[in-house]
N, C-alpha and C positions, 0 to 999 in steps of 0.2 A: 504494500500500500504506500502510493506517494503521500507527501506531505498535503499536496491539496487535496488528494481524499480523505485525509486523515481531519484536515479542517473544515471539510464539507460535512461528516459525520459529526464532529463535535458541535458546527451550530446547527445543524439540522436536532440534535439532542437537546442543546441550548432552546429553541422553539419548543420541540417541545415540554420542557421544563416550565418555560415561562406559560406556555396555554394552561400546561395543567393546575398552575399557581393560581389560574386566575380563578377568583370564585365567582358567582353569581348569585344572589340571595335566593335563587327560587331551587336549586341544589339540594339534594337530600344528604343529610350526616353519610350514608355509605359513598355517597357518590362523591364529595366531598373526602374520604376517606382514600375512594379509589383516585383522585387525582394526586392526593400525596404523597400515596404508591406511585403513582406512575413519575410525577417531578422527583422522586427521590433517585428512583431507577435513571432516568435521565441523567443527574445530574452523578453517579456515581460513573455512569458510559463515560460521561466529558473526563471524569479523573483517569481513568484508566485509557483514554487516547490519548490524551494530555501526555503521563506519564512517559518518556524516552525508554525508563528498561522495559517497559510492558510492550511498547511499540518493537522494540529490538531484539524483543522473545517470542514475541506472538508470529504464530505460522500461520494464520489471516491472512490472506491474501484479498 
């Protein structure tokens, strides 16, 4: 993986982290719940592309 796919992954993660951040009052508590899950997972992908030694062990292609 080049570097520009590498940064197309991380803010294509970045959106969607920030979508699932966003709330909306009319939202139910699970689903609410499920978007925290989902920004959380998001934003752990960005650390782990981020990351050089993950990038330079990973057989990812």
């Amino acid at each position: 993986m080049d570097d520009q796919s590498r940064l197309d992954l991380i803010l294509t993660q970045a959106r969607i982290a920030k979508a699932a951040m966003t709330t909306e009052l009319s939202l139910s508590q699970e689903q609410l719940a499920r978007n925290l899950n989902q920004a959380q997972l998001a934003l752990e992908a960005i650390v782990l592309l981020a990351d050089p030694d993950f990038h330079n062990n990973s057989t990812a292609t």
